[in-house]
C-alpha positions in Angstrom: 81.9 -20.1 26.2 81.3 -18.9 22.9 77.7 -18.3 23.0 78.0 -16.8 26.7 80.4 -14.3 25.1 78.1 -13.7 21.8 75.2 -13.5 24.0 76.9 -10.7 26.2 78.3 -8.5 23.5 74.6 -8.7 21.6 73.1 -7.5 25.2 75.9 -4.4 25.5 75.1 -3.3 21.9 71.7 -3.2 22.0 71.5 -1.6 25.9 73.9 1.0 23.9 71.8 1.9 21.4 68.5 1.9 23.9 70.7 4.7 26.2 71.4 6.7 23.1 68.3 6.6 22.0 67.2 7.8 25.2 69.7 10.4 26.1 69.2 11.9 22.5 65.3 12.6 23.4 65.0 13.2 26.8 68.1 16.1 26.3 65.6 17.2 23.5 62.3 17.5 25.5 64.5 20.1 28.4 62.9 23.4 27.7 64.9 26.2 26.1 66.1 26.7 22.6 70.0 25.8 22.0 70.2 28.7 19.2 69.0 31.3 21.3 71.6 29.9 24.4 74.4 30.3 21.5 73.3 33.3 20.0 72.0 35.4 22.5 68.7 36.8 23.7 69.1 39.6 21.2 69.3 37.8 18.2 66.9 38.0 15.3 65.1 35.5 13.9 67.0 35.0 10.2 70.4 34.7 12.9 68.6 31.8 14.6 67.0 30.8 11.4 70.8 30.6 9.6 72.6 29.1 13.2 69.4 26.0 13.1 70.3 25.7 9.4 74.4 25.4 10.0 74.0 23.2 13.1 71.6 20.5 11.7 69.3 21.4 14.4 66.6 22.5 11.8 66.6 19.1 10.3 63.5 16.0 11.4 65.0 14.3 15.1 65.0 11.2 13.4 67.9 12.4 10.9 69.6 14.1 14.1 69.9 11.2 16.0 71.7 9.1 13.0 74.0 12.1 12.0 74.7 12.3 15.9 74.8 8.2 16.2 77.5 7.6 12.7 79.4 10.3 14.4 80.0 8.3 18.0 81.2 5.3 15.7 84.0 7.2 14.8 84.6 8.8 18.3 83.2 12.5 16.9 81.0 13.9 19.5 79.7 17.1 17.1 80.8 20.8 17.8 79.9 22.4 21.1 77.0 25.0 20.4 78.7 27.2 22.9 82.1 27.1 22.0 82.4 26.3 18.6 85.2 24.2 19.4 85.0 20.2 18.0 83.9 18.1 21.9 85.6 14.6 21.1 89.2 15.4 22.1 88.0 17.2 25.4 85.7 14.6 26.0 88.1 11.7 25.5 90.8 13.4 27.8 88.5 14.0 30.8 87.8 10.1 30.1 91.1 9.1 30.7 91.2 11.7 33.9 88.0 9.3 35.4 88.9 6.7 34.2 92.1 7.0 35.8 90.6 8.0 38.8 87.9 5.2 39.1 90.5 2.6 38.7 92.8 3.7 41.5 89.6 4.1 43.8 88.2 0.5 43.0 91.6 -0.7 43.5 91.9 0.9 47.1 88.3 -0.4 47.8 89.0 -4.2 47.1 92.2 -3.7 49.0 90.0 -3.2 52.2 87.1 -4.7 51.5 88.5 -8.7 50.5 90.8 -8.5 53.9 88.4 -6.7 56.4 85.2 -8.6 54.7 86.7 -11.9 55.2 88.1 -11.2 59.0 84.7 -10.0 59.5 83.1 -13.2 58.4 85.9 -15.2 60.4 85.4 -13.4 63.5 81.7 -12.5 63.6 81.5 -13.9 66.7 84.3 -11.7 68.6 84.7 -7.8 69.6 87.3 -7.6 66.2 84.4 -9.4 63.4 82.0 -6.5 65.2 84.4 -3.8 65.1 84.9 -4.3 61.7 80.9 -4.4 60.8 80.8 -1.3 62.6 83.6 1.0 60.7 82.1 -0.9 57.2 78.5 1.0 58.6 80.2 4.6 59.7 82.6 4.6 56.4 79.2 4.2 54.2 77.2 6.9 56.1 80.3 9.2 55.9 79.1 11.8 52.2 82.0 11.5 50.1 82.6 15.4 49.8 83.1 15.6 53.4 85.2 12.3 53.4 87.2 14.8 50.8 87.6 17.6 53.2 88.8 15.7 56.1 91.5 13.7 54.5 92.2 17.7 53.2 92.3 19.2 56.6 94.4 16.0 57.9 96.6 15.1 54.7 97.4 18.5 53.4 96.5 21.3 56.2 97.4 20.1 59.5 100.2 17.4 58.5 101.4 18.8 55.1 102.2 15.8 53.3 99.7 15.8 49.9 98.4 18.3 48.3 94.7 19.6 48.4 93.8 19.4 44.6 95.0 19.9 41.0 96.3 17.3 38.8 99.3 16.0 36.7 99.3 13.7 34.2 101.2 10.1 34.6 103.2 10.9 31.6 104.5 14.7 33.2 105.5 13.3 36.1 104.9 10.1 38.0 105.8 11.0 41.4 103.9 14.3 41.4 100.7 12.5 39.9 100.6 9.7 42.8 100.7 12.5 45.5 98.1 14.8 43.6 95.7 11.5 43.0 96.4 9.7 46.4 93.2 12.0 48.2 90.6 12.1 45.8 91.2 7.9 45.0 91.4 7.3 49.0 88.0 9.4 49.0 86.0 7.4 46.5 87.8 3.9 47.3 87.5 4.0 51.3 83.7 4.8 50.6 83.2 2.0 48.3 85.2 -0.6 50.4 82.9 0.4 53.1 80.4 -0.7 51.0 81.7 -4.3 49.7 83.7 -5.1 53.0 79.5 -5.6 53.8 79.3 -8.2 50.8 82.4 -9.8 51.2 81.4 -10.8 54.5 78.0 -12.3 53.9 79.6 -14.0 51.1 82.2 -15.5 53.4 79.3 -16.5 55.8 77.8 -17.8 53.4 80.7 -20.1 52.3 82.1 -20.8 55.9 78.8 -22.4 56.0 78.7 -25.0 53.3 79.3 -28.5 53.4 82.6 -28.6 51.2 84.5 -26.2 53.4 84.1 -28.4 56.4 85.3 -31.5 54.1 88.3 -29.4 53.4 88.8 -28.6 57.2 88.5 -32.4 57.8 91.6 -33.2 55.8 93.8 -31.2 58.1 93.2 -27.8 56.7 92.5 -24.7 59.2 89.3 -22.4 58.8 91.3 -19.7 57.3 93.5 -22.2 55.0 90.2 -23.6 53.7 88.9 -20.5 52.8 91.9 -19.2 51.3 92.2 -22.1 48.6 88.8 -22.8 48.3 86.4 -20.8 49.7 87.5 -17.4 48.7 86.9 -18.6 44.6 83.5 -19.3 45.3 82.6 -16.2 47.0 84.2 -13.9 45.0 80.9 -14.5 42.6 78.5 -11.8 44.3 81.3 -9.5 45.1 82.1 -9.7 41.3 78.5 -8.9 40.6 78.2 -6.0 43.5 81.5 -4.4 42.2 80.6 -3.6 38.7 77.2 -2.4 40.0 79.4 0.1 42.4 81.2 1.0 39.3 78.5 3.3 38.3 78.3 4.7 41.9 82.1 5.7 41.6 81.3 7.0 38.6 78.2 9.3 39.4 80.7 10.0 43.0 83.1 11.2 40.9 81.4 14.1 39.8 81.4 15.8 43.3 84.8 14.2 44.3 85.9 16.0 41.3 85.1 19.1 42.2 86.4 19.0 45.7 89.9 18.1 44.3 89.9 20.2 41.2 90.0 17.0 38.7 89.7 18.3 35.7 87.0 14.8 35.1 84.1 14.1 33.1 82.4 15.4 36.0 83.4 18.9 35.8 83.3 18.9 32.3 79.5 18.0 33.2 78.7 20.2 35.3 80.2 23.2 33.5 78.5 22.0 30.1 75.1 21.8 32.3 75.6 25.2 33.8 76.5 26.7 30.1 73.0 25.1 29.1 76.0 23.1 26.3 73.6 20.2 25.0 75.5 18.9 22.5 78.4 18.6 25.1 76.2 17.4 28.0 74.7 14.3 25.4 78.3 13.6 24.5 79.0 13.0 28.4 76.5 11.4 29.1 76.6 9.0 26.7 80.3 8.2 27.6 79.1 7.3 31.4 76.9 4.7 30.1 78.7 3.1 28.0 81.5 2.8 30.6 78.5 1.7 32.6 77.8 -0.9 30.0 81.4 -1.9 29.3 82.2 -2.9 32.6 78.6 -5.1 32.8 79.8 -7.0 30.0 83.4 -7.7 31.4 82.0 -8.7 34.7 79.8 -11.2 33.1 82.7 -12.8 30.9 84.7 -12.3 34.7 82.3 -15.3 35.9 83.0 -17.9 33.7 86.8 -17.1 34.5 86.5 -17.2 38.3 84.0 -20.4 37.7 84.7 -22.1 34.4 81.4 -24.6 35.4 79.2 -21.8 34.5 78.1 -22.2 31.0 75.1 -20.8 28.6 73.0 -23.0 26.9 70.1 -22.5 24.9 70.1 -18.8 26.6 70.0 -20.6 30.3 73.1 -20.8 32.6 74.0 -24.6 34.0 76.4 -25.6 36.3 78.6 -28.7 34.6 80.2 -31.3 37.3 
């Protein structure tokens, strides 16, 4: 266990520093010139000259990148070239909007997908097992801003009950963040559980299949008794492994979803840094994605040896002990 934790943290902290090495160049081979964006069309050269100079931006990319790299170590994103204003405390509060936001959804999409996945699998056979397969198809084909809409023409126009955007903090107000969050979380999780109500089934399949759930339905146990106590461990494995890949797709869905509900996220803080051409900003962003990205990789691989404490690393090679 040891080693298969060492072995995952070494593997986040490198991929870290591989996407900030990354993001850092690629934002720096974009055309345009960040002084002139600050400064103006109109500005002479001994302005641009001075801003380069008080910025750091003047300075080898190599010395950029570790003045920009110590300064994400200690949480400091830099100082927006557009505003002026320091970016780590807007940055780290439109985390804690997504984050927020993302958790609810993937809470909502394993609340539909375990159930409906496994009924699926059950009764593949039968009108219900197809019926479900069918919504799971139409729910993943359905875009996720129009998804938004709807529930906003059903929830909030027509029947009155939510409202159509805005947000409140947990801390000002409980109630009145549940019914401000309830649309834009049913939008991103109802998508998603479409999506792993489709893996959850053929991981059930997969298990209703196997030789040691019909030993456990020979002892007395019913098909759905079996699963529950012993199959539903063992499939839970992919879906694990499918989930924190759909993590990033929540993530990168959140951006529009965002907009639709006026959440003020890390996605519209993207894509007002992108339209103010805010580079500094739009690193700083960026780089936050992917190391949620990366965060929840590495939980989801320590997950595994919790769900199935056979799995074990050795010598950099996963067994399965008896």
């Amino acid at each position: 266990m040891a080693w298969y934790f060492l072995r995952a943290a070494g593997q986040a902290v490198v991929s870290l520093l591989v996407a900030s090495a990354l993001i850092f160049l690629l934002l720096r081979v974009l055309p345009g010139d960040a002084a002139t964006v600050a400064l103006g069309v109109n500005a002479t050269p001994d302005a641009l000259a001075a801003w380069r100079a008080a910025t750091g931006t003047d300075q080898p990319l190599l010395i950029q990148y570790a003045t920009w790299l110590t300064g994400l170590a200690r949480l400091d994103f830099g100082v927006s070239f557009v505003t002026g204003r320091p970016i780590s405390p807007f940055v780290l509060d439109r985390t804690q909007v997504t984050l927020i936001l993302v958790g609810l959804a993937m809470l909502i999409a394993l609340l539909v997908a375990v159930p409906l996945g496994s009924l699926a699998a059950l009764h593949r056979r039968n009108p219900l097992g197809v019926a479900i397969t069918g919504a799971s198809q139409l729910g993943m084909a359905i875009p996720g801003f129009l998804l938004g809409l709807l529930l906003v023409a059903l929830f909030s126009v027509n029947l009155g009950w939510l409202p159509a955007g805005g947000w409140v903090p947990p801390a000002f107000g409980f109630a009145e963040f549940l019914r401000r969050v309830t649309l834009p979380a049913l939008t991103l999780g109802v998508i998603q559980g479409a999506v792993l109500t489709r893996y959850v089934r053929s991981a059930v399949i997969e298990q209703l299949d196997l030789d040691y759930l019909r030993t456990a339905r020979a002892t007395g146990l019913t098909q759905v008794q079996a699963l529950w106590r012993h199959g539903l461990r063992n499939a839970a494995i992919p879906v694990l492994t499918v989930s924190g890949l759909q993590t990033a797709s929540m993530l990168i869905g959140a951006v529009v979803i965002e907009r639709v509900f006026r959440v003020p996220g890390l996605g519209s803080l993207l894509v007002d840094a992108v339209g103010n051409r805010d580079l500094l900003t739009v690193q700083g962003i960026v780089m936050v994605l992917v190391a949620i990205i990366i965060v929840v990789n590495f939980l989801t691989e320590l997950a595994y040896v919790a769900i199935d404490p056979r799995l074990r690393l050795t010598g950099g090679e996963t067994v399965v002990t008896a």
